[in-house]
C-alpha positions as CSV (number, residue, x, y, z in Angstrom):
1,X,209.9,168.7,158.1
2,X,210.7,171.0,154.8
3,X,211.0,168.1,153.1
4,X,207.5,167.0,154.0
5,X,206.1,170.5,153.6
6,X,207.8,170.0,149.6
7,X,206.3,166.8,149.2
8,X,203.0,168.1,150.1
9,X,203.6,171.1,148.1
10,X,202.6,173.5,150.8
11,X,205.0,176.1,150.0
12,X,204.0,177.0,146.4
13,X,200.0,176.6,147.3
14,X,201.2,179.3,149.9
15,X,202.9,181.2,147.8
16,X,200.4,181.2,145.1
17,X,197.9,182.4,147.3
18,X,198.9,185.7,147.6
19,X,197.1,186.0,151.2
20,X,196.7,183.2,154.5
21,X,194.9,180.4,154.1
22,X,193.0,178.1,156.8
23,X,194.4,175.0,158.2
24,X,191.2,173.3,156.8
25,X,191.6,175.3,153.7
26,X,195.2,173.7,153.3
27,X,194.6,169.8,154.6
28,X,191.9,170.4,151.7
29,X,194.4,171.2,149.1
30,X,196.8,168.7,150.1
31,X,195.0,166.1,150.6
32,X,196.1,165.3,154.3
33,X,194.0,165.4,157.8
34,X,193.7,168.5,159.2
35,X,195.1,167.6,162.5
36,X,198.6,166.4,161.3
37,X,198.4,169.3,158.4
38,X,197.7,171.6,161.3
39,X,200.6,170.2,163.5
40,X,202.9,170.4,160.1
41,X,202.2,174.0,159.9
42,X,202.8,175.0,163.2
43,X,206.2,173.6,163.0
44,X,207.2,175.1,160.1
45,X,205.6,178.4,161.4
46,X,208.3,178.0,164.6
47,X,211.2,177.9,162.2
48,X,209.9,181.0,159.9
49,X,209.7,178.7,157.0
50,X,205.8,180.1,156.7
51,X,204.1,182.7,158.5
52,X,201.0,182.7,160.8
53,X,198.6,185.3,161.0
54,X,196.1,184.5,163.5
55,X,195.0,180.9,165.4
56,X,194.8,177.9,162.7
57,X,195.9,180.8,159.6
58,X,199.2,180.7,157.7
59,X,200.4,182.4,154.7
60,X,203.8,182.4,152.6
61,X,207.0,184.5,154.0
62,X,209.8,185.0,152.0
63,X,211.4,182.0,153.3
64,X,207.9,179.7,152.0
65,X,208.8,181.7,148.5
66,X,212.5,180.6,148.4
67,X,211.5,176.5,148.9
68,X,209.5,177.2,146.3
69,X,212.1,177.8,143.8
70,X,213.1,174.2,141.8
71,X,216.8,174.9,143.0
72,X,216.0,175.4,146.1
73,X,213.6,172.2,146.4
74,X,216.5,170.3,144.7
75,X,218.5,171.2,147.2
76,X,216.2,170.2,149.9
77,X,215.5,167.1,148.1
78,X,219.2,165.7,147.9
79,X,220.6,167.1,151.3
80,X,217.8,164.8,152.7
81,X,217.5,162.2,150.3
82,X,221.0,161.7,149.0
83,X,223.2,163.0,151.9
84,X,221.1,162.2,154.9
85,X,221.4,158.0,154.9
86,X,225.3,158.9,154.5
87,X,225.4,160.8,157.7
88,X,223.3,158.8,159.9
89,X,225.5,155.7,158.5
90,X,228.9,157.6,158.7
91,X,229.6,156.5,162.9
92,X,228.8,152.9,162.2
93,X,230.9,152.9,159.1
94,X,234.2,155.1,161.2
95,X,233.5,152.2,164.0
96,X,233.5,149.4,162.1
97,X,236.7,150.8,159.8
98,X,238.7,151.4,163.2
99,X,238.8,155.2,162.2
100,X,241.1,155.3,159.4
101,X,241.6,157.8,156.6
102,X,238.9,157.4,154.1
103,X,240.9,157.1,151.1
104,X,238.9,154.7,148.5
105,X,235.6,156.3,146.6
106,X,234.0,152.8,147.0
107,X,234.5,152.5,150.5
108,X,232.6,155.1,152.2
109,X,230.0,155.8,154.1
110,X,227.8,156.1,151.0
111,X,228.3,152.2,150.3
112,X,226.9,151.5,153.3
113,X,224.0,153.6,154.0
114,X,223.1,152.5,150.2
115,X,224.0,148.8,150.4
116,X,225.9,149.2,147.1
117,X,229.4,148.6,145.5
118,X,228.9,151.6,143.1
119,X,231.2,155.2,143.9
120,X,228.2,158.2,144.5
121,X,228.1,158.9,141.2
122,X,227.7,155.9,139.0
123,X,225.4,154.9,141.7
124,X,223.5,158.8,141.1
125,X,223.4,158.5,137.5
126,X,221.5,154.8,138.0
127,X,218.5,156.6,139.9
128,X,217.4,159.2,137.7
129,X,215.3,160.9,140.8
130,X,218.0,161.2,143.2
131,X,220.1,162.6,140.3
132,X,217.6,165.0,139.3
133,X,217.6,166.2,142.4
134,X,221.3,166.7,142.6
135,X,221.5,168.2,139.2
136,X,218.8,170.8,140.2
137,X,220.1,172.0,142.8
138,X,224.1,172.3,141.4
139,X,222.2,174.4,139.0
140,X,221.0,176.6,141.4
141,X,224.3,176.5,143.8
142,X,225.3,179.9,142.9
143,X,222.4,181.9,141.5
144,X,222.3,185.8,142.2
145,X,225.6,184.7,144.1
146,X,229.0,186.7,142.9
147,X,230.6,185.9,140.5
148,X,234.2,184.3,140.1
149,X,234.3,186.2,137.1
150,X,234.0,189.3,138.9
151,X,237.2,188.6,140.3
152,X,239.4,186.9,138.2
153,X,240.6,188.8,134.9
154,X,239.3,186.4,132.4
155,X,238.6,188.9,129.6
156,X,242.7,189.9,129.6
157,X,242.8,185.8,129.0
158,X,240.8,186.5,125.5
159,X,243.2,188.7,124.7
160,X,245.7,187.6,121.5
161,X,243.8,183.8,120.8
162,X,244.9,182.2,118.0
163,X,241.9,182.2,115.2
164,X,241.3,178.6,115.8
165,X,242.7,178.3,119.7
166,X,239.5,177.3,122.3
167,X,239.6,179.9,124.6
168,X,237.4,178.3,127.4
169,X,236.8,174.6,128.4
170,X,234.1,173.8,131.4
171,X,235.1,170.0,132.0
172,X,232.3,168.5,134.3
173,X,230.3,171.4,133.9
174,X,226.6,169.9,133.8
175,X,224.7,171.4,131.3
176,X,226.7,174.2,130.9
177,X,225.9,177.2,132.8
178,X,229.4,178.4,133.7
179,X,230.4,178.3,130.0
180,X,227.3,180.3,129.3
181,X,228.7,182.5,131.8
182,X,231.1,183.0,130.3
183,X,230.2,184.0,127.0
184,X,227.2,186.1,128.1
185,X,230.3,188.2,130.3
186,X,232.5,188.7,126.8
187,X,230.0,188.5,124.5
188,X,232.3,189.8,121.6
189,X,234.4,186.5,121.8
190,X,234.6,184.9,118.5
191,X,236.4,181.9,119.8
192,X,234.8,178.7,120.8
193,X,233.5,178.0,124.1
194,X,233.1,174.0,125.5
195,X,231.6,172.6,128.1
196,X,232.5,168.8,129.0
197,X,230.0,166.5,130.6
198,X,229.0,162.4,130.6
199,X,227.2,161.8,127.8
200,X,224.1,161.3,130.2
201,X,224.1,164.9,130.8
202,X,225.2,166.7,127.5
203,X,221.7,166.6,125.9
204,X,220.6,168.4,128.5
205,X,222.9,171.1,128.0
206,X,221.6,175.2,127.1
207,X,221.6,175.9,123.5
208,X,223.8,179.3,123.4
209,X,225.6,180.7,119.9
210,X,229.3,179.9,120.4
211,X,229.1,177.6,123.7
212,X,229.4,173.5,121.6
213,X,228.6,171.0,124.2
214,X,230.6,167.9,124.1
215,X,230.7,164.3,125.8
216,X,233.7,164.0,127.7
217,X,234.8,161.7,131.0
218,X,237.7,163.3,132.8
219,X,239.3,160.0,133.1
220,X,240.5,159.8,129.7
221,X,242.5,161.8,128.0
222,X,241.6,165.3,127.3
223,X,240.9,165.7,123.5
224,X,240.4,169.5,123.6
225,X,244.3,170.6,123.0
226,X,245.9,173.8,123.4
227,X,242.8,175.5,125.0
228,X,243.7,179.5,126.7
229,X,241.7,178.2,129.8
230,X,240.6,174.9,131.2
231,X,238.1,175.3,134.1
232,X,236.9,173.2,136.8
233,X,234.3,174.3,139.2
234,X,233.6,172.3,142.1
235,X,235.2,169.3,140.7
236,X,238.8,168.5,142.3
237,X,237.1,168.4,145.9
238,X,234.9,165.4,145.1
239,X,238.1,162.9,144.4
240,X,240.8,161.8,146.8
241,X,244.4,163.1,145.9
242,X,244.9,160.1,143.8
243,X,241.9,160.4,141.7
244,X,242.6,164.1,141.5
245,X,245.6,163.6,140.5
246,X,244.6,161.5,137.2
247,X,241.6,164.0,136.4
248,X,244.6,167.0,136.4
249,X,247.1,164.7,134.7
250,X,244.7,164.5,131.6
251,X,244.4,168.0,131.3
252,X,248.0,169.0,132.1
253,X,248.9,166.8,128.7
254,X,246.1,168.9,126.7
255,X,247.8,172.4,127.6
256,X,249.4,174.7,125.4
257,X,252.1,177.1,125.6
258,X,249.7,180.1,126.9
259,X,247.1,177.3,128.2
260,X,246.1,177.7,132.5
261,X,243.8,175.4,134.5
262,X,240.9,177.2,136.4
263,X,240.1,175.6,139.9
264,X,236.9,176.8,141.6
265,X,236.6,175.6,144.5
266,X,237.6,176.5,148.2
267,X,240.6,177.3,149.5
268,X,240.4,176.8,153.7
269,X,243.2,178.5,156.1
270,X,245.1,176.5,157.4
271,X,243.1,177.6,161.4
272,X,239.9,179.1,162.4
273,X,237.8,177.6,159.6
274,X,234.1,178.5,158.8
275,X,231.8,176.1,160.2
276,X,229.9,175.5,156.8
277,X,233.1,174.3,155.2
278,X,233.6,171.9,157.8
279,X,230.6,170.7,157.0
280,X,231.1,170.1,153.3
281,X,234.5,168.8,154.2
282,X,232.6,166.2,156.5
283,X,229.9,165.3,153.4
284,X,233.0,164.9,150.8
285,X,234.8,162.6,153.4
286,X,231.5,160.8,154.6
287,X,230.3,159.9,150.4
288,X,233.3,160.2,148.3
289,X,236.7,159.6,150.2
290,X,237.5,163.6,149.0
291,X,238.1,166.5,151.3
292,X,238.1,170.5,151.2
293,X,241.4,171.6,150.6
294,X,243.9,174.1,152.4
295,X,246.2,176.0,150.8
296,X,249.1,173.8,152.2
297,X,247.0,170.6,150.6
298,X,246.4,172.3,147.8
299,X,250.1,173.1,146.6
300,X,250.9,169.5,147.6
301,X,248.1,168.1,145.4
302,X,249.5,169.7,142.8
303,X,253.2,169.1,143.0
304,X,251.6,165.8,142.8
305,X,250.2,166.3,139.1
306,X,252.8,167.9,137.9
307,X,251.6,171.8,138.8
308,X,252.0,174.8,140.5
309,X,249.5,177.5,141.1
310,X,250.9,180.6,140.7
311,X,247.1,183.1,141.8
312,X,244.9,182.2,143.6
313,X,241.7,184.8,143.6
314,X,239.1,184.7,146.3
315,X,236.2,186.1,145.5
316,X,233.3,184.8,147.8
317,X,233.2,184.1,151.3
318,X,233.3,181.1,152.2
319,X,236.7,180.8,150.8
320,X,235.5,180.8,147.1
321,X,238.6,180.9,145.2
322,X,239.8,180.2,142.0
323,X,243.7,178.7,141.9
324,X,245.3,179.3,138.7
325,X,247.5,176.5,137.5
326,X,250.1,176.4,135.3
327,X,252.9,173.3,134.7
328,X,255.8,172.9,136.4
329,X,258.6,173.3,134.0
């Protein structure tokens, strides 16, 4: 139903407003019969999404202002659009797989509920509205939300760079707003700052003074070399261990001698975990054969690449963390 009150646009006309409007006032502005706009309404009302101020009146709360924010709509847009199909196909797909381990990106859930061969994201990037969608709203994931630079000491890391040495490399990182981040947080750093996208996304990316943007799949080999820090946020818990495994492979081969690898993502307990990262864990199996990780899993992923992770910084509830990684020997 909030994705029908977006795609009649009845939370900005309420929000622009200023004051309550009339059900006829609204079914006017939307173009819709009053009736069903009026039956709309008083759902949304029930759920606080918009507030009602007398019989057949409704004005904007701040919930109405919220889905009126593009990141927020984005969201909206792709949890009902590009994740919805996946879950109402994910039973069928466990039934008629005999409810084995999900361990192959083109055999999910996703393939089904989209009648395609394509893994999510080739199949994303080939329908520029769904992908819009997604984009927008990993752009707003984490805004006004606390930092992971908050936590982890990154400005001792731009301490003692070589003049030439990277000192920060966002690989996947969209259009860049971690790397910007990053250099808006130590602005003084005269070292270069990357971020690493498909070449789909990369002329997209910010224009910021000392952040180069640069086409990069994480499947190849890593051409940045001996970089202080190579991040990944939100990147490792879209692949299966195998996959993984080749994406932190590339990068391993890239480090230097002072180099670490930056994992964002969450780190569950091993009991008792939060229900919304169950949930996540349930999308990432259900669409791309990945997981959320445990501690446990993630040590063993990374003995698998080659790594160990010697910190791991939470800073966010739920289990927000970043795992510093460093090789082996």
């Amino acid at each position: 139903m909030v994705r029908i009150g977006l795609d009649l646009d009845l939370f900005n006309i309420l929000s622009q407003e200023g004051g309550s409007l009339s059900v006829a006032e609204i079914a006017a502005k939307v173009g819709a019969a009053p009736t069903l706009t009026g039956r709309i309404l008083r759902y949304l009302n029930s759920v606080r999404a918009i507030g009602e101020t007398s019989k057949d009146h409704f004005e904007a709360n701040n919930i109405t202002r919220s889905l009126s924010d593009p990141g927020v709509r984005g969201a909206i847009y792709h949890n009902s659009w590009n994740v919805g199909p996946i879950a109402l196909a994910f039973p069928e797909f466990l039934k008629k797989h005999k409810y084995q381990d999900i361990t192959s990106p083109t055999t999910t859930a996703f393939q089904l509920a989209y009648n395609t061969e394509l893994p999510a994201f080739l199949w994303l990037q080939s329908e520029p509205e769904h992908y819009s969608h997604f984009n927008r709203y990993m752009q707003a994931e984490q805004q006004g939300l606390q930092s992971w630079m908050e936590t982890y000491p990154i400005e001792e890391k731009s301490h003692d760079l070589e003049p030439e040495q990277i000192f920060f490399v966002d690989i996947g990182g969209g259009i860049g707003h971690q790397a910007v981040g990053v250099k808006q947080w130590i602005p003084q750093i005269e070292n270069q700052i990357i971020v690493q996208d498909q070449e789909v996304v990369i002329p997209h990316a910010i224009q910021q003074e000392g952040v180069k943007a640069m086409a990069y799949d994480f499947f190849q080999p890593q051409p940045v070399k001996g970089a202080r820090i190579y991040y990944m946020r939100s990147i490792i818990h879209d692949w299966p261990d195998e996959k993984a495994v080749e994406i932190l492979k590339n990068t391993m081969d890239a480090l230097g001698p002072d180099s670490v690898i930056l994992i964002d993502d969450r780190v569950l307990p091993n009991a008792g975990v939060h229900w919304y990262a169950t949930v996540l864990d349930m999308t990432m199996m259900s669409g791309l054969a990945a997981q959320e990780r445990t501690e446990e899993q993630w040590n063993n992923l990374m003995e698998k690449a080659g790594l160990k992770i010697q910190n791991v910084w939470t800073y966010r509830h739920p289990y927000h963390s970043i795992l510093e990684c460093v090789p082996v020997n």
